[in-house]
N, CA, C and O atoms as a Tripos MOL2 file, in Angstrom:
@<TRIPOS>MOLECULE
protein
  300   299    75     0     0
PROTEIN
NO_CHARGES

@<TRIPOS>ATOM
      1 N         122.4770   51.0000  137.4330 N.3       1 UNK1
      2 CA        122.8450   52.3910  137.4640 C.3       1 UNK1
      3 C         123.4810   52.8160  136.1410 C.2       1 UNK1
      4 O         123.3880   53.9700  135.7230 O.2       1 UNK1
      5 N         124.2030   51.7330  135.4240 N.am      2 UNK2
      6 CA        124.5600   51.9350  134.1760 C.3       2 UNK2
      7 C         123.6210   52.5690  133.1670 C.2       2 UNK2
      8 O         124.1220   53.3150  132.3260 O.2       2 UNK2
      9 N         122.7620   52.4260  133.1620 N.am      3 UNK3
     10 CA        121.2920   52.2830  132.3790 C.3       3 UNK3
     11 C         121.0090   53.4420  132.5220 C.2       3 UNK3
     12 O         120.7250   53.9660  131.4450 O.2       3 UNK3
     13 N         120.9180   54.5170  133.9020 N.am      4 UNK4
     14 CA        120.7950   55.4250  133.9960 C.3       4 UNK4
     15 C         121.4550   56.9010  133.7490 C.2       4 UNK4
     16 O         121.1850   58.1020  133.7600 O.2       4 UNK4
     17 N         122.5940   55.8930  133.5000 N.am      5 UNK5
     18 CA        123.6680   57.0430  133.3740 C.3       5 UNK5
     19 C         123.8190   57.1750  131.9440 C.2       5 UNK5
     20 O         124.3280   58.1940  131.4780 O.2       5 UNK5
     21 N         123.2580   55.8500  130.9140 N.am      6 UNK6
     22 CA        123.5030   56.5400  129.7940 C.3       6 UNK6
     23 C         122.0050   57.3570  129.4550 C.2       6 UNK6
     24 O         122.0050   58.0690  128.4510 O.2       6 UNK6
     25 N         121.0250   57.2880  130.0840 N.am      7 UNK7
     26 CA        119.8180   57.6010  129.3340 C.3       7 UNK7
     27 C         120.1350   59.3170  130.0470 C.2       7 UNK7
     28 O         119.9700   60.3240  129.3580 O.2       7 UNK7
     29 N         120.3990   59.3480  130.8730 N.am      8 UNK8
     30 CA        121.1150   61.1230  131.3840 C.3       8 UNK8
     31 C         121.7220   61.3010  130.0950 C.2       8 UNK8
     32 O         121.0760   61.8790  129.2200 O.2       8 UNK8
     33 N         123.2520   60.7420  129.7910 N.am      9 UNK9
     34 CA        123.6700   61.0140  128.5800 C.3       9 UNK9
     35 C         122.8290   61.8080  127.3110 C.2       9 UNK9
     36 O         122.7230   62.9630  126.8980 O.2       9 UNK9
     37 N         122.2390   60.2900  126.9160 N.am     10 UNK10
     38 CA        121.4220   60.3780  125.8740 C.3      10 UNK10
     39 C         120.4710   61.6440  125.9800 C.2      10 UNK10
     40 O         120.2610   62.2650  124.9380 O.2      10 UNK10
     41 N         119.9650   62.0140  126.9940 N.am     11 UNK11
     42 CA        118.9490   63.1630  126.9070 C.3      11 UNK11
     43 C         119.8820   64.7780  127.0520 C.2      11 UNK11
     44 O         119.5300   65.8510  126.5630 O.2      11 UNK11
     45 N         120.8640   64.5630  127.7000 N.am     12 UNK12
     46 CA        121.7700   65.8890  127.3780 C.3      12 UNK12
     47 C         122.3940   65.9070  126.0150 C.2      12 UNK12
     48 O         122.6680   67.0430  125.6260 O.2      12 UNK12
     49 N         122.6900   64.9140  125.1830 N.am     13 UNK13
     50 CA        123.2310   64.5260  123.9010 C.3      13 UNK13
     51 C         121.8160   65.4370  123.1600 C.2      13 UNK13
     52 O         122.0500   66.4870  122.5600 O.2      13 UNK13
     53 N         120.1610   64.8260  123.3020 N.am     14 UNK14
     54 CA        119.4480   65.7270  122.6730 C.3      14 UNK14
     55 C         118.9720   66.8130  122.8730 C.2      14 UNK14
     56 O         118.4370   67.4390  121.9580 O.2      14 UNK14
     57 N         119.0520   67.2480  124.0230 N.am     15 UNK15
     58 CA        119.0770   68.6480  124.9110 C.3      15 UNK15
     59 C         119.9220   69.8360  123.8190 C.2      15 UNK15
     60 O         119.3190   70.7260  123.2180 O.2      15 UNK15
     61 N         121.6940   69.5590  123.7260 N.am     16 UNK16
     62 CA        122.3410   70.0250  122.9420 C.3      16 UNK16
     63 C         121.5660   69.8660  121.6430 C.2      16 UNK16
     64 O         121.5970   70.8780  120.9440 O.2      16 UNK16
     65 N         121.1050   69.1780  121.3140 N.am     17 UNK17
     66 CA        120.4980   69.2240  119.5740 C.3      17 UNK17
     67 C         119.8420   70.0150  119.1340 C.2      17 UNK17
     68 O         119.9890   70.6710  118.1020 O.2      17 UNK17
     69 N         118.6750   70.0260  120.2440 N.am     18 UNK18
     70 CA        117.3390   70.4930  120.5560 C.3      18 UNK18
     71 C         117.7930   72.2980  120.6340 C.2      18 UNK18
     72 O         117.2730   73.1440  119.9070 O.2      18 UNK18
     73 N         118.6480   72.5310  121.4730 N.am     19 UNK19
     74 CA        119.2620   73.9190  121.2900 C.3      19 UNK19
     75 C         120.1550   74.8260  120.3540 C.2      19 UNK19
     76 O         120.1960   76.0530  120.2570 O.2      19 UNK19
     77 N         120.7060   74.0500  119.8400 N.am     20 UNK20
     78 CA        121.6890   74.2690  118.1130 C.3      20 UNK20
     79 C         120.0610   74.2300  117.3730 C.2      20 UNK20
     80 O         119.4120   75.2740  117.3060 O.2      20 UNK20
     81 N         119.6020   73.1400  116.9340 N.am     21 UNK21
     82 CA        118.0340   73.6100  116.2980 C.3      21 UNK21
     83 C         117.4500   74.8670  116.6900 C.2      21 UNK21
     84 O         117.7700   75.8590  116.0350 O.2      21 UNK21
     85 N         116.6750   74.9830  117.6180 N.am     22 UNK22
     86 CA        116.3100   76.2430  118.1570 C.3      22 UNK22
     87 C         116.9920   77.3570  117.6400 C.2      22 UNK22
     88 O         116.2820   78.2460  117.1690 O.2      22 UNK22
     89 N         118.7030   77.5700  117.6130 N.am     23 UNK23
     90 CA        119.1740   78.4400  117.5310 C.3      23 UNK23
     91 C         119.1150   78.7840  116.0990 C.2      23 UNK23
     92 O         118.9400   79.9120  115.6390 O.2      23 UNK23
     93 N         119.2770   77.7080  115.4610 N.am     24 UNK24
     94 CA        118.7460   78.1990  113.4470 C.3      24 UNK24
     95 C         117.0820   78.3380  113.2830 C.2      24 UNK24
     96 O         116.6630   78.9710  112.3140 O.2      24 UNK24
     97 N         116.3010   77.8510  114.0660 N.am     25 UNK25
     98 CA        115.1370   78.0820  113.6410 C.3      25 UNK25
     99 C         115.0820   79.8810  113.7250 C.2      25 UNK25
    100 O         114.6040   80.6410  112.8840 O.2      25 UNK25
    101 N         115.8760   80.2960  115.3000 N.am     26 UNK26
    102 CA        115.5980   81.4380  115.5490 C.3      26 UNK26
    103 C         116.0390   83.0270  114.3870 C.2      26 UNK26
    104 O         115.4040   84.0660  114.2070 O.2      26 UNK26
    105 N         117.4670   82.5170  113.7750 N.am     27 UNK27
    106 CA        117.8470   82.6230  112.6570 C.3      27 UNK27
    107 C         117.1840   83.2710  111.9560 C.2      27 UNK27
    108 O         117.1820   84.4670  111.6630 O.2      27 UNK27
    109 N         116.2800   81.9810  111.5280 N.am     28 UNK28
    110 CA        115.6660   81.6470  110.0250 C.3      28 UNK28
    111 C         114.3780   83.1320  110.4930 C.2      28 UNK28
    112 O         114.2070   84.1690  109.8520 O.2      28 UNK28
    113 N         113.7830   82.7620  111.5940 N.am     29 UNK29
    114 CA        112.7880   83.9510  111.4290 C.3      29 UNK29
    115 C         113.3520   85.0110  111.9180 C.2      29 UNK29
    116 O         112.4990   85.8990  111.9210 O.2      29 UNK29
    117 N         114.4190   85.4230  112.3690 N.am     30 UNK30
    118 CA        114.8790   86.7660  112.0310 C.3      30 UNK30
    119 C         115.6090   87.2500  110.9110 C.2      30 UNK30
    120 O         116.4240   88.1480  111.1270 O.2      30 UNK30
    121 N         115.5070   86.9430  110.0840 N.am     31 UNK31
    122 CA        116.3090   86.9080  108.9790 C.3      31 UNK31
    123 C         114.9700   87.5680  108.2010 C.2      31 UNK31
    124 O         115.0020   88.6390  107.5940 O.2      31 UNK31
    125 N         113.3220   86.3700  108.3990 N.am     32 UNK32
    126 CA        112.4760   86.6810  107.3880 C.3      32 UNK32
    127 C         111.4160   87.9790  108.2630 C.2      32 UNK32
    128 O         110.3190   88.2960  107.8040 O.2      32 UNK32
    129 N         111.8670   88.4700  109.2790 N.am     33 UNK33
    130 CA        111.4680   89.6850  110.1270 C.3      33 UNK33
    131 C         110.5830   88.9750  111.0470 C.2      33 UNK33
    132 O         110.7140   87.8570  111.5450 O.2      33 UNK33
    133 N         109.4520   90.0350  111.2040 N.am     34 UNK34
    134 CA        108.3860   89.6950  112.3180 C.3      34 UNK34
    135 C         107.2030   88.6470  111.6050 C.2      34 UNK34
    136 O         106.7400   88.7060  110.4650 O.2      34 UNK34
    137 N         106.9130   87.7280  112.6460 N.am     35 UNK35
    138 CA        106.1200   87.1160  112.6760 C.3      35 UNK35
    139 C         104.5560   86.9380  111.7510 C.2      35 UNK35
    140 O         103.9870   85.9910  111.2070 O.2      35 UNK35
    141 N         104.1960   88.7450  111.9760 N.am     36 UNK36
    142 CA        102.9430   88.9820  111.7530 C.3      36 UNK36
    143 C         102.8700   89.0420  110.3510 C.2      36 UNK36
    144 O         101.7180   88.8800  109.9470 O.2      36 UNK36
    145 N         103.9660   89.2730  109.2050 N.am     37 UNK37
    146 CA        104.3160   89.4470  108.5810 C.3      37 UNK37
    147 C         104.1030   91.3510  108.0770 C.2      37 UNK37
    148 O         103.9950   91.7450  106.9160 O.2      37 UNK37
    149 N         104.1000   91.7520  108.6460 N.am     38 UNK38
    150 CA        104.1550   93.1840  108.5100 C.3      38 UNK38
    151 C         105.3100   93.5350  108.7260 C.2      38 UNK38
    152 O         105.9070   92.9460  109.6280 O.2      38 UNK38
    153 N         106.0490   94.6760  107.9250 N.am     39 UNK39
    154 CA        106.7250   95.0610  107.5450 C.3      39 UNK39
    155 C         107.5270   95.6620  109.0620 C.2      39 UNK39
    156 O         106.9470   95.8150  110.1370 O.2      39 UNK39
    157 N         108.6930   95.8800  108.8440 N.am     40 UNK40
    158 CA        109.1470   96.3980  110.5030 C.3      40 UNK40
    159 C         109.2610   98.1770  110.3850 C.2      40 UNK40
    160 O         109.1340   98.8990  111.3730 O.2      40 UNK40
    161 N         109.3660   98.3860  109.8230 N.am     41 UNK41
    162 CA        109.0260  100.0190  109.8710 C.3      41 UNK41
    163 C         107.9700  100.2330  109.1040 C.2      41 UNK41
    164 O         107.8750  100.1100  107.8830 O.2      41 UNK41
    165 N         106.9460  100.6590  110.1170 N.am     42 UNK42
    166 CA        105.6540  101.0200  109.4860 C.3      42 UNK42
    167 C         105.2520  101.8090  109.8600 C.2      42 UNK42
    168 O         105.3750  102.1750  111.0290 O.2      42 UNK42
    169 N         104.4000  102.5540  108.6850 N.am     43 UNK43
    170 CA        103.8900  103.8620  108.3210 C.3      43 UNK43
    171 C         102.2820  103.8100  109.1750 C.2      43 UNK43
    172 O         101.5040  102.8590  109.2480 O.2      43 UNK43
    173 N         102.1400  105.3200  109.8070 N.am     44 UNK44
    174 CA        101.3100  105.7920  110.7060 C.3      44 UNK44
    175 C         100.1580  104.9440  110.0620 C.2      44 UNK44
    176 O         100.2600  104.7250  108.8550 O.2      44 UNK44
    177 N          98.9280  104.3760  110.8260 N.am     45 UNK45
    178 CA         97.4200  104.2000  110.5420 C.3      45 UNK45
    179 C          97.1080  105.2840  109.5970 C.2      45 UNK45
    180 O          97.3820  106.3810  110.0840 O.2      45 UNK45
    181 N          96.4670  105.3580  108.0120 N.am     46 UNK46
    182 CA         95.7680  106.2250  107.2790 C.3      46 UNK46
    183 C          96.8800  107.0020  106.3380 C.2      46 UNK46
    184 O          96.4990  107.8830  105.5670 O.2      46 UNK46
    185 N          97.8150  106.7560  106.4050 N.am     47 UNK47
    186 CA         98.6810  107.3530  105.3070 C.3      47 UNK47
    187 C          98.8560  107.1540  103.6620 C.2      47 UNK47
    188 O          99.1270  106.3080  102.8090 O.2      47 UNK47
    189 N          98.5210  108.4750  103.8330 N.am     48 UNK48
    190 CA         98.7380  108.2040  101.6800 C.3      48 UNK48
    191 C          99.1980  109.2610  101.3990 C.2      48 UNK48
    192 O          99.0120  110.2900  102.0490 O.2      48 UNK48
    193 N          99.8690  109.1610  100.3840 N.am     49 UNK49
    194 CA        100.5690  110.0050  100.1720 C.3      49 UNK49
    195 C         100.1250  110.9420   98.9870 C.2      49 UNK49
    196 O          99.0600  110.8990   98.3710 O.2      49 UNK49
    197 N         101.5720  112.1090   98.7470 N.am     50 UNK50
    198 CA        100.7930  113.1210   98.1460 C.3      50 UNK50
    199 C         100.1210  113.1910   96.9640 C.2      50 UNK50
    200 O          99.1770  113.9100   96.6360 O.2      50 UNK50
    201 N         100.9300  112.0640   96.1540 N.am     51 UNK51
    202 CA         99.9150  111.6380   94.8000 C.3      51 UNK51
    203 C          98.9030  111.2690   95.0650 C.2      51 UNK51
    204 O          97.9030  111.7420   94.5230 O.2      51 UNK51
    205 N          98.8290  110.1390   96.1430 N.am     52 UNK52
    206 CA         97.7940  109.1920   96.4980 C.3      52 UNK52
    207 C          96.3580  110.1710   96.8640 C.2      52 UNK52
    208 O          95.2310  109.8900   96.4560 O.2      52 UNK52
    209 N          96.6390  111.1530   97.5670 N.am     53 UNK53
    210 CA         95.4100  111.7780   97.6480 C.3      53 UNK53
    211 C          95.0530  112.4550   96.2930 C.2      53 UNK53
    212 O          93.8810  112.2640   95.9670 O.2      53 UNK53
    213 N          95.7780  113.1910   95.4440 N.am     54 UNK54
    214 CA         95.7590  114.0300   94.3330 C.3      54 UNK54
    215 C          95.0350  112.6570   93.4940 C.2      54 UNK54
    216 O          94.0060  113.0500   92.9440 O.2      54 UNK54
    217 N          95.2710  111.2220   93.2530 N.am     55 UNK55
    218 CA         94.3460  110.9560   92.1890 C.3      55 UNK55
    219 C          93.2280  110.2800   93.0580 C.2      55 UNK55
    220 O          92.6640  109.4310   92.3690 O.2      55 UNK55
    221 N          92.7520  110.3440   94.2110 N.am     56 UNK56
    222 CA         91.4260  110.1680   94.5960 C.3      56 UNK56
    223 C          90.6710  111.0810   94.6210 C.2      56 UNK56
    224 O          89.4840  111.0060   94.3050 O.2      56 UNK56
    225 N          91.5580  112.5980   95.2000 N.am     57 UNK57
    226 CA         90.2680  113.7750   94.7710 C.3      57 UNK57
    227 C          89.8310  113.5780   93.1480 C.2      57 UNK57
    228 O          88.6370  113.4300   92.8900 O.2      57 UNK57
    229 N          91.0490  113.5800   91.8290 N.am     58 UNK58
    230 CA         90.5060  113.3180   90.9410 C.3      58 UNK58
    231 C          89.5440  112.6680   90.4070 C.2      58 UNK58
    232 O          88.9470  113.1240   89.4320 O.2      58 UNK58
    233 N          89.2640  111.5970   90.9130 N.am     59 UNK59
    234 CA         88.7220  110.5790   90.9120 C.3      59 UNK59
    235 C          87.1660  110.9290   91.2530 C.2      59 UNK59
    236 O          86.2420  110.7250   90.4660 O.2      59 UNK59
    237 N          87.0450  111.4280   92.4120 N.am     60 UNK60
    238 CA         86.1830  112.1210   93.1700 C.3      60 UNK60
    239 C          85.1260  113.3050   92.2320 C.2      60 UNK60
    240 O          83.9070  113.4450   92.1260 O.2      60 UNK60
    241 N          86.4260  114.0710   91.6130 N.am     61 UNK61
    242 CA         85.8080  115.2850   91.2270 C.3      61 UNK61
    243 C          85.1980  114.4060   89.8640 C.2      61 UNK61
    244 O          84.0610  114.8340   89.6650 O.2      61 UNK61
    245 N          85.5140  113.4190   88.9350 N.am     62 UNK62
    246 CA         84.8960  112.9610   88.0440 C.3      62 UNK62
    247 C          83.6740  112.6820   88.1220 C.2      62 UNK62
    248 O          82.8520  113.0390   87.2780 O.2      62 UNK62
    249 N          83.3240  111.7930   89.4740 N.am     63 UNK63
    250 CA         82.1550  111.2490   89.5190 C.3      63 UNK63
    251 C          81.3850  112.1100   89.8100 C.2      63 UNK63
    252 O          80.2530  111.8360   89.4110 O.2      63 UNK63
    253 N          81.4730  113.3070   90.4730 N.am     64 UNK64
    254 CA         80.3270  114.0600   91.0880 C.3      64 UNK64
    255 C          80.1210  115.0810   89.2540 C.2      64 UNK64
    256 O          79.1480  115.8330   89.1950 O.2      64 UNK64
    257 N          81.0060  114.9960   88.0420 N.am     65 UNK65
    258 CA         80.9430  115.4900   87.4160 C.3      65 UNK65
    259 C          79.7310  114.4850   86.3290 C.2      65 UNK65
    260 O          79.0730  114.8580   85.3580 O.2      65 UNK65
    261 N          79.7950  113.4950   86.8190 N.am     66 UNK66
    262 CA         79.6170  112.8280   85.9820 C.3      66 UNK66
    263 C          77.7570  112.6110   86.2660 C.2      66 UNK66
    264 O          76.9460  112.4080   85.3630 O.2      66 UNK66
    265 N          77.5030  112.6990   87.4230 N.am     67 UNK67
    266 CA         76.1620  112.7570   88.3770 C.3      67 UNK67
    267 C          76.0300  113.5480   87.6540 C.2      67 UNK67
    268 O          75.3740  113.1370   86.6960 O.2      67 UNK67
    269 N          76.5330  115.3300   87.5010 N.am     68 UNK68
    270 CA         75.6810  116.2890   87.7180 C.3      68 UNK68
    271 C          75.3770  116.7400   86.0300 C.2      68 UNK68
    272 O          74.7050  117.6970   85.6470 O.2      68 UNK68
    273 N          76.0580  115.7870   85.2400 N.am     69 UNK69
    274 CA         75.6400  115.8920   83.7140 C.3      69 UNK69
    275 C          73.8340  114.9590   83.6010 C.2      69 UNK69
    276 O          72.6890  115.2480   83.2540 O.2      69 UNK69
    277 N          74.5860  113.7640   84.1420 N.am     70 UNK70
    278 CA         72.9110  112.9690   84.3000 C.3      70 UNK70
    279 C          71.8880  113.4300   85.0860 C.2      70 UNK70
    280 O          70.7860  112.9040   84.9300 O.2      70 UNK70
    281 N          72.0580  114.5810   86.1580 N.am     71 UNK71
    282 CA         70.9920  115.5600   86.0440 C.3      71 UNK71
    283 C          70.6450  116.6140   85.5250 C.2      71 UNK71
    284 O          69.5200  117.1120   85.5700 O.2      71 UNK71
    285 N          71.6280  117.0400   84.9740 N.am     72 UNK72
    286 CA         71.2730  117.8030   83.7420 C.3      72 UNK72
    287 C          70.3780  117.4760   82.3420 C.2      72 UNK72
    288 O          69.5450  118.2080   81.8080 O.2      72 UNK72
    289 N          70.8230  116.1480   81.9350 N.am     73 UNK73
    290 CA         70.3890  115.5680   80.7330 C.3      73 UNK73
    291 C          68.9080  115.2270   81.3390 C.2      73 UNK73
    292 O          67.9940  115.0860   80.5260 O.2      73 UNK73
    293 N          68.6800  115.1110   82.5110 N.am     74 UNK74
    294 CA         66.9800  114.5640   83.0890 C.3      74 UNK74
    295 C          66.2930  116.2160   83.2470 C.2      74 UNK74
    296 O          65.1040  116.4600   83.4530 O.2      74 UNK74
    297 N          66.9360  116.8010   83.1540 N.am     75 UNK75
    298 CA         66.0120  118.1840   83.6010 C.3      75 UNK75
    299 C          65.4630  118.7280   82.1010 C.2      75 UNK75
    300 O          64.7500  119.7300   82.0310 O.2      75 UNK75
@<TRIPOS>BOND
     1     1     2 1
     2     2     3 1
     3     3     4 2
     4     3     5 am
     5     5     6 1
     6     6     7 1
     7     7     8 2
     8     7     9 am
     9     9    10 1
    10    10    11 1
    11    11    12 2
    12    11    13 am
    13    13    14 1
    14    14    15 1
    15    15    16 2
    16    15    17 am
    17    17    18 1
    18    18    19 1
    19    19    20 2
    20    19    21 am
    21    21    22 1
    22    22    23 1
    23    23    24 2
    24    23    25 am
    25    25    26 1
    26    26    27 1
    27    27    28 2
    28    27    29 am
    29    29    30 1
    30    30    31 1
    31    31    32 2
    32    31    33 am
    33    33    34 1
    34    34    35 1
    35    35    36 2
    36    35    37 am
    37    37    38 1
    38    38    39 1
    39    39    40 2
    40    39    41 am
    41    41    42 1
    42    42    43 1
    43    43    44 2
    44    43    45 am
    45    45    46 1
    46    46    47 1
    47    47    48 2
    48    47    49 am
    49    49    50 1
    50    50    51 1
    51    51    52 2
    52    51    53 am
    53    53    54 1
    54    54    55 1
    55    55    56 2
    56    55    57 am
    57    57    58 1
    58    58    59 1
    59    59    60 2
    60    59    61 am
    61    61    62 1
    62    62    63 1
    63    63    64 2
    64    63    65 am
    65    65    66 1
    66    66    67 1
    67    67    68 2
    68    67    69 am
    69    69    70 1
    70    70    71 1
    71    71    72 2
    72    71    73 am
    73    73    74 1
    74    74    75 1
    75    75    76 2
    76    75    77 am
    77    77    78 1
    78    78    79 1
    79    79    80 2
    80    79    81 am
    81    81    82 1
    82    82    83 1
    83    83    84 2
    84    83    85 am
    85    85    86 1
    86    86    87 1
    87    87    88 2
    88    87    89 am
    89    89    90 1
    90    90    91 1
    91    91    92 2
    92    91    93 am
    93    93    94 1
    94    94    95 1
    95    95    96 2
    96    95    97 am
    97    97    98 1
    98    98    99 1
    99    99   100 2
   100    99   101 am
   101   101   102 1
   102   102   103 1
   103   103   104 2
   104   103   105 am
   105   105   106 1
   106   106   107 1
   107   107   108 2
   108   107   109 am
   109   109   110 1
   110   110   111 1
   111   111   112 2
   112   111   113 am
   113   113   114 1
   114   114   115 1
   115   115   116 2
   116   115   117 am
   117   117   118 1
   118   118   119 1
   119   119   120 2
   120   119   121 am
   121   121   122 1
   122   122   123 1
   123   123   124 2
   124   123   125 am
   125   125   126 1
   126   126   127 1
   127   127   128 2
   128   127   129 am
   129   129   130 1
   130   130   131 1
   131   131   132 2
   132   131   133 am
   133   133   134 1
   134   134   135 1
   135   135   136 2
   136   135   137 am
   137   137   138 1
   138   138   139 1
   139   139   140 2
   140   139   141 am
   141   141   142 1
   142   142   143 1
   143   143   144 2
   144   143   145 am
   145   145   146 1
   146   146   147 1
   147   147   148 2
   148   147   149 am
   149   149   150 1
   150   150   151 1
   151   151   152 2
   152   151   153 am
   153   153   154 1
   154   154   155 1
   155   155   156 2
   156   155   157 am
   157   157   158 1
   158   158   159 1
   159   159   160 2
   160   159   161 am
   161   161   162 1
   162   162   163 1
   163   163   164 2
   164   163   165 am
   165   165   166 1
   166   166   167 1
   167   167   168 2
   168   167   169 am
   169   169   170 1
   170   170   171 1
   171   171   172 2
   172   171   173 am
   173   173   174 1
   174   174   175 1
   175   175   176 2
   176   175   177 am
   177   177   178 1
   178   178   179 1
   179   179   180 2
   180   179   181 am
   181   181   182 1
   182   182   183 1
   183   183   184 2
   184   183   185 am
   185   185   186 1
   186   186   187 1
   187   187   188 2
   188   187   189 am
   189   189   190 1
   190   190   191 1
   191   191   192 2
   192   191   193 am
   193   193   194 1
   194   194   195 1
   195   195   196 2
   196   195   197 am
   197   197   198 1
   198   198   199 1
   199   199   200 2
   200   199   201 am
   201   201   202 1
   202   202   203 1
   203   203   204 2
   204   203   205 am
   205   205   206 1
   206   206   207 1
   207   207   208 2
   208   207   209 am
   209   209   210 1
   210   210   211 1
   211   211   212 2
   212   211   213 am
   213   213   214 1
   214   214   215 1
   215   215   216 2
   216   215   217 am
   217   217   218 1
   218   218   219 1
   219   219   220 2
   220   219   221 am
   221   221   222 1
   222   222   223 1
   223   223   224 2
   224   223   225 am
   225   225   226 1
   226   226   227 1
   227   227   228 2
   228   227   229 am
   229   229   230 1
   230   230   231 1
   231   231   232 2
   232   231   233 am
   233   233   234 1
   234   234   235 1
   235   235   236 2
   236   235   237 am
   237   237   238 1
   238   238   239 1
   239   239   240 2
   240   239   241 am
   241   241   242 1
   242   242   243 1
   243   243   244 2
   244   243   245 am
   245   245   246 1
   246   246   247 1
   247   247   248 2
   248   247   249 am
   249   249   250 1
   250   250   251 1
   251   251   252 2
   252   251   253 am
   253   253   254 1
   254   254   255 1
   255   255   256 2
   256   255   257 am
   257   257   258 1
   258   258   259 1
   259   259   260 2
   260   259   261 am
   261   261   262 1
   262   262   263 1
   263   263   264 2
   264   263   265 am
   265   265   266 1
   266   266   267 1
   267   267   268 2
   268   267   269 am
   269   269   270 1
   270   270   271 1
   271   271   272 2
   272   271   273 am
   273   273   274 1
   274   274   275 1
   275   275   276 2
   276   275   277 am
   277   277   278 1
   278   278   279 1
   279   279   280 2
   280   279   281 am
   281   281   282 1
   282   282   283 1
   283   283   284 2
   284   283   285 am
   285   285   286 1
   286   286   287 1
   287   287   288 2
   288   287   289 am
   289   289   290 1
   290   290   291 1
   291   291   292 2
   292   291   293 am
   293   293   294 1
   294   294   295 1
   295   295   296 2
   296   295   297 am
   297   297   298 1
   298   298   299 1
   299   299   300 2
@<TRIPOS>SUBSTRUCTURE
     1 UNK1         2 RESIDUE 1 A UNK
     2 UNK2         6 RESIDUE 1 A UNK
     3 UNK3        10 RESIDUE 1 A UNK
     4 UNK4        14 RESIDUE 1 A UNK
     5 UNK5        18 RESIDUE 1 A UNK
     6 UNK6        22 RESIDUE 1 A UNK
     7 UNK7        26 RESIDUE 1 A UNK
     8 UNK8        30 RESIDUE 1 A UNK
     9 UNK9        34 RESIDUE 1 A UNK
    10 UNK10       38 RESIDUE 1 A UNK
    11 UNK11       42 RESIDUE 1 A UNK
    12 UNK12       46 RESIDUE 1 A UNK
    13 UNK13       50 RESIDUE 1 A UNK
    14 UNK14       54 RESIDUE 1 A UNK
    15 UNK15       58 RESIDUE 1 A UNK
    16 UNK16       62 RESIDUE 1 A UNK
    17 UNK17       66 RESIDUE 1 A UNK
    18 UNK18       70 RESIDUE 1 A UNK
    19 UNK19       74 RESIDUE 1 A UNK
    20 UNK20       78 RESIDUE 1 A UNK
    21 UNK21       82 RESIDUE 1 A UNK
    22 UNK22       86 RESIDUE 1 A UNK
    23 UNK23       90 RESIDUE 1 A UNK
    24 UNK24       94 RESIDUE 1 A UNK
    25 UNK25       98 RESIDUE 1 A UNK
    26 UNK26      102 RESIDUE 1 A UNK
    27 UNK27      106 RESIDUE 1 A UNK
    28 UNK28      110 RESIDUE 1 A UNK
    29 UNK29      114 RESIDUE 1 A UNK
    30 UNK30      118 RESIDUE 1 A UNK
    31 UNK31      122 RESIDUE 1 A UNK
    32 UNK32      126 RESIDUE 1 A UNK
    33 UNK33      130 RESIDUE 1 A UNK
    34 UNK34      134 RESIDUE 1 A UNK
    35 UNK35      138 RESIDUE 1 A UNK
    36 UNK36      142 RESIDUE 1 A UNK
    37 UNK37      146 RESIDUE 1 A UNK
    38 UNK38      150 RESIDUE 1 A UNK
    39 UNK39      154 RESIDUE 1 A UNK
    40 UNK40      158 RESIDUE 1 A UNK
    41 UNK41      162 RESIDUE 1 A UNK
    42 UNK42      166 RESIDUE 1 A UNK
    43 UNK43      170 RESIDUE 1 A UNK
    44 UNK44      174 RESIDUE 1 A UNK
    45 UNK45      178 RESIDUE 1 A UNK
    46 UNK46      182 RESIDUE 1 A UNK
    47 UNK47      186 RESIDUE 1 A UNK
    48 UNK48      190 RESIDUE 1 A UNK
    49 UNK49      194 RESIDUE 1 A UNK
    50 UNK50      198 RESIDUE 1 A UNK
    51 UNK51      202 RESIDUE 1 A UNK
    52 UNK52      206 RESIDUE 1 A UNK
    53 UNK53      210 RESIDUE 1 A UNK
    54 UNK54      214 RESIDUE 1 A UNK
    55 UNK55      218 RESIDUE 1 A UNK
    56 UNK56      222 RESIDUE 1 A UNK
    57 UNK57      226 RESIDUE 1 A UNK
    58 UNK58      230 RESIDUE 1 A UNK
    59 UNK59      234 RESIDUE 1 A UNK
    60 UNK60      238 RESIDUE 1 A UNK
    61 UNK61      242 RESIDUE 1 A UNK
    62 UNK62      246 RESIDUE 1 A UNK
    63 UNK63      250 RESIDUE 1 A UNK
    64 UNK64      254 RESIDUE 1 A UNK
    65 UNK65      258 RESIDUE 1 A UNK
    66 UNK66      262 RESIDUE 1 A UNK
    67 UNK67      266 RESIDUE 1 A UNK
    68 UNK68      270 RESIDUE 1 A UNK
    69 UNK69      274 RESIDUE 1 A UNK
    70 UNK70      278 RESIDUE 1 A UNK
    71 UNK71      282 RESIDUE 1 A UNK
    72 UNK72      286 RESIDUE 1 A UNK
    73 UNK73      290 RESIDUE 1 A UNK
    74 UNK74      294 RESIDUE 1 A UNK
    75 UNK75      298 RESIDUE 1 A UNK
């Protein structure tokens, strides 16, 4: 019965370990946020902002400028 009573011991001895661990692992990833690694306040699906659209129309208006010279130069 001796035998048994220390291996009870012994497994509540790593029980406690096992839970102090746990408790820094848990820590450690709240500290480095969520999991998924995405950011925790996040911005709606499709957002850009107001520059962000201003140099893609630019962008935009170049190329269709740029087409309508090379059909010009073919005509």
């Amino acid at each position: 019965m001796a035998n048994l009573n220390h291996v009870v011991t012994s497994l509540r001895a790593e029980y406690s370990r096992l839970q102090n661990e746990m408790q820094r692992v848990k820590k450690a990833l709240d500290a480095l946020g969520s999991t998924s690694g995405a950011p925790t306040a996040k911005r709606p699906k499709g957002f850009l902002s107001k520059e962000g659209r201003r140099r893609i129309a630019e962008a935009q208006r170049q190329r269709w400028a740029k087409v309508r010279k090379a059909k010009r130069a073919k005509a």
